[in-house]
N, C-alpha and C positions, 0 to 999 in steps of 0.2 A: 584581354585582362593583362595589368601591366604583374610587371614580374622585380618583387623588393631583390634591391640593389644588393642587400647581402645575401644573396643568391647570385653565382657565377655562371650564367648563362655562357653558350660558345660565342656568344656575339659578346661579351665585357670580357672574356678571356685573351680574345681576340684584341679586342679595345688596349686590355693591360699590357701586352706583348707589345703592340705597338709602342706605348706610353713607353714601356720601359726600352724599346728601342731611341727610342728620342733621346732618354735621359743616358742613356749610353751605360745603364743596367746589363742589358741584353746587345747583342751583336752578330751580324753574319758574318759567318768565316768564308776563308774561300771557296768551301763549298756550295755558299749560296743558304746556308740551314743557320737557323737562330740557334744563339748557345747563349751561357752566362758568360759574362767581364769578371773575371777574377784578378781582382789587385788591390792595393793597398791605398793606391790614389785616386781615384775616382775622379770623372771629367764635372760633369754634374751630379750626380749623389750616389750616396751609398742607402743599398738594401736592405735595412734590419730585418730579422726574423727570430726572434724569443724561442717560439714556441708552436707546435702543431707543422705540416709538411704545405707547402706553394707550391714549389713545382719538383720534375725531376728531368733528369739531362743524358738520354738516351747515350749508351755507351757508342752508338753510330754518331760516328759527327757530319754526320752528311743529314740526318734527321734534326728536328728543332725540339726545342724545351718543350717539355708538355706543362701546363700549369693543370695540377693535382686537387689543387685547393676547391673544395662544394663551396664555398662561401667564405664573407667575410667572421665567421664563427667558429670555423675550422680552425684560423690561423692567428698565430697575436704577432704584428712587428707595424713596420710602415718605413714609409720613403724620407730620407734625410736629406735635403739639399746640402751639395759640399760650398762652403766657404773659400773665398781669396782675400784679401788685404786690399781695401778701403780706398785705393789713387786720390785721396783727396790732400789739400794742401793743410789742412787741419792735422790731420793725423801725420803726417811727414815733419808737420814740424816739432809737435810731438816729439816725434823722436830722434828729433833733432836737440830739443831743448833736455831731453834724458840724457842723451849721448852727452851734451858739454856738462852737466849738470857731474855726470860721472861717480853716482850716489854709489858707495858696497850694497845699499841695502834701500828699496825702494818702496814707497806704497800707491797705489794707483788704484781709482776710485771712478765710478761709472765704466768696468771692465765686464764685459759681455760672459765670459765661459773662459775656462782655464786655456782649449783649445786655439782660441784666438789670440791668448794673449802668447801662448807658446809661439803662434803664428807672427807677431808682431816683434817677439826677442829674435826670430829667426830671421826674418826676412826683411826687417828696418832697422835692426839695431845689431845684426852681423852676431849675432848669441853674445850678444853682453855679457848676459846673464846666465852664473850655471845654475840656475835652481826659481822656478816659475810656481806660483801653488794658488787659487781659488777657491774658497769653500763656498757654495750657495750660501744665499741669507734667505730673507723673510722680502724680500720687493720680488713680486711676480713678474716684473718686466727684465727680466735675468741684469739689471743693474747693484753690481756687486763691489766689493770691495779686493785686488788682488796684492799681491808682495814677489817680489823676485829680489834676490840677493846674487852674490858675487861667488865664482868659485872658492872656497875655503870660507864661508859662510852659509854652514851647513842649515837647512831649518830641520830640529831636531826634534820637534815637537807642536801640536797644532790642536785649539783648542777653542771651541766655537760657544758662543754665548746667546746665540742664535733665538734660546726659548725662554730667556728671562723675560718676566711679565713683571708689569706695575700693578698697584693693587687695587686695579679694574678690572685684572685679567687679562692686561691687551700688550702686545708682544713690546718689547723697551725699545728695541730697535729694529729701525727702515730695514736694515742689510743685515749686519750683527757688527760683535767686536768683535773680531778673531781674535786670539791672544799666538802669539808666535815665538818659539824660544829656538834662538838663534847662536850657534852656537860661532865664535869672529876664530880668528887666523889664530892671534895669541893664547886660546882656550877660555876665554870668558865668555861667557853667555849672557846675552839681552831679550829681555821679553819684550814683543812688539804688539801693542793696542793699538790694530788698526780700524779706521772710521769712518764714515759717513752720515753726518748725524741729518736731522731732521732737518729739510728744504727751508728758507726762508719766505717761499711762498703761500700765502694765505695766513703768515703767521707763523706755527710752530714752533712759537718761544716755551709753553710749554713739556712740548714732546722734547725739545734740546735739552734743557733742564734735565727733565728726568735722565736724557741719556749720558749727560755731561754728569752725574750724581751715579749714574751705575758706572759710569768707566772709571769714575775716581777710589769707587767701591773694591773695581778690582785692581788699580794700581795700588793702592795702600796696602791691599792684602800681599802684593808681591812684593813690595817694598819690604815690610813688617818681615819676609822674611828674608830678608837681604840680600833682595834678586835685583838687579837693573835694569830699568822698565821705562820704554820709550812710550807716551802717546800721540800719535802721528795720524793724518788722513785730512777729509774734510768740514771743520766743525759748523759751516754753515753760518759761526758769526763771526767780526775781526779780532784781535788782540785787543789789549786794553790803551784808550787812549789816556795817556796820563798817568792818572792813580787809578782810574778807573774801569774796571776788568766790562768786557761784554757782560752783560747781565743772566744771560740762562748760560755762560761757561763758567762762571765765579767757582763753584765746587772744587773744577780743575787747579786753580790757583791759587786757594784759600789756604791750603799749607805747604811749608818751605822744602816738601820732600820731590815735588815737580817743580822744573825749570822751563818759565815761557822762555824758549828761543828768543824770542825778540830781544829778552833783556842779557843774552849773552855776549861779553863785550867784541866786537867787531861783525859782529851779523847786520847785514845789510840790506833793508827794505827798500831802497830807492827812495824816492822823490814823495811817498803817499806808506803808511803803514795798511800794509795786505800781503795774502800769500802771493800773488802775483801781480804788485806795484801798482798801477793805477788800473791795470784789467781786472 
């Protein structure tokens, strides 16, 4: 008779111990006796456990961990693989093009987890940045929108739009608009609407719309009350050529209280009008 997995038999006990030996969870001392890895860094992953007891770590350290646990019903957590930073030539340059770029206040868009990007201010761009912040959106694929600013460019306030719906019911944006109230060196404060609007794949000129219509919804309202308010990120269509505005952004340009960049005098697109020249 086979025997359900959420049941911990002394053979998957046995099984886990090893596993967690590998992942370098667990470890033998010099005694030759299994114990827990207690630290902060982890080689390959960190342990969670919520809730209910797994195991326990006899006060003889010559003796090994006993795992406690009847089952997987007993306990609530699980295994986290620890993360490193990306060796790719992609991502270096990256931040390479941050570093010259030399923004106070940045926005970055298809960011993985606030953790990584902490990881990315720390370990490729020498802490640029004093201040990293992520809020989840609404893309399950943890592609998100992030913001990191300059020491003395405090973020003093953080405000997620995450659950606005259109009037289908169905959520306005991929990620959301975080709104971010910034507070700069001289004591002014800027509200930041940061973005990722709807993909140009398959289309999506009207999901853009809609989002380019709720983001200008809530610049006007910040405006209205005489706050200074950036919108910034990725809006998936170009600036306007000519006279003529991208067609599901128009909302954002239709009145003279938002400034396209482009048409600020010495701002410089290269060779091709895009956020990144002819790429």
């Amino acid at each position: 008779m086979s025997v359900p997995i959420s049941i911990y038999t002394d053979a998957i006990k046995e099984r886990i111990k090893n596993l967690f030996l590998q992942l370098d969870i667990y470890y033998e001392n010099n005694q030759g006796a299994v114990r827990r890895r207690i630290t902060k860094s982890p080689k390959w992953a960190w342990f969670r456990k919520n809730k209910g007891d797994f195991d326990r770590e006899p006060r003889n350290t010559s003796q090994d961990v006993v795992i406690t646990a009847s089952g997987r019903d007993s306990w609530i957590g699980w295994v986290e693989l620890e993360k490193e930073p990306v060796d790719e030539i992609a991502t270096r340059m990256t931040a390479k093009v941050i570093q010259e770029v030399d923004a106070d206040i940045i926005g970055v868009v298809e960011a993985e987890d606030r953790p990584s990007m902490v990881r990315f201010n720390e370990t490729l761009i020498t802490k640029m940045y004093g201040h990293v912040m992520l809020v989840d959106g609404n893309d399950d694929r943890g592609i998100d929108v992030a913001i990191m600013s300059k020491e003395g460019f405090a973020i003093k306030s953080i405000r997620s739009n995450v659950d606005q719906l259109d009037d289908n019911g169905k959520k306005k944006f991929d990620r959301d608009c975080p709104q971010y109230e910034i507070e700069t060196p001289s004591g002014a404060t800027v509200h930041i609407l940061l973005n990722h609007f709807k993909s140009q794949s398959g289309g999506g000129g009207e999901q853009r719309l809609i989002q380019a219509t709720a983001v200008r919804a809530i610049a006007s309202g910040l405006i209205a009350e005489g706050k200074h308010c950036v919108v910034m990120g990725d809006l998936n269509e170009g600036p306007k050529a000519g006279a003529v505005f991208a067609e599901n952004l128009e909302p954002l340009f239709t009145l003279p209280d938002l400034v396209d960049c482009y048409s600020i005098p010495g701002f410089d697109f290269g060779e091709r009008e895009g956020t990144f020249d002819s790429c």
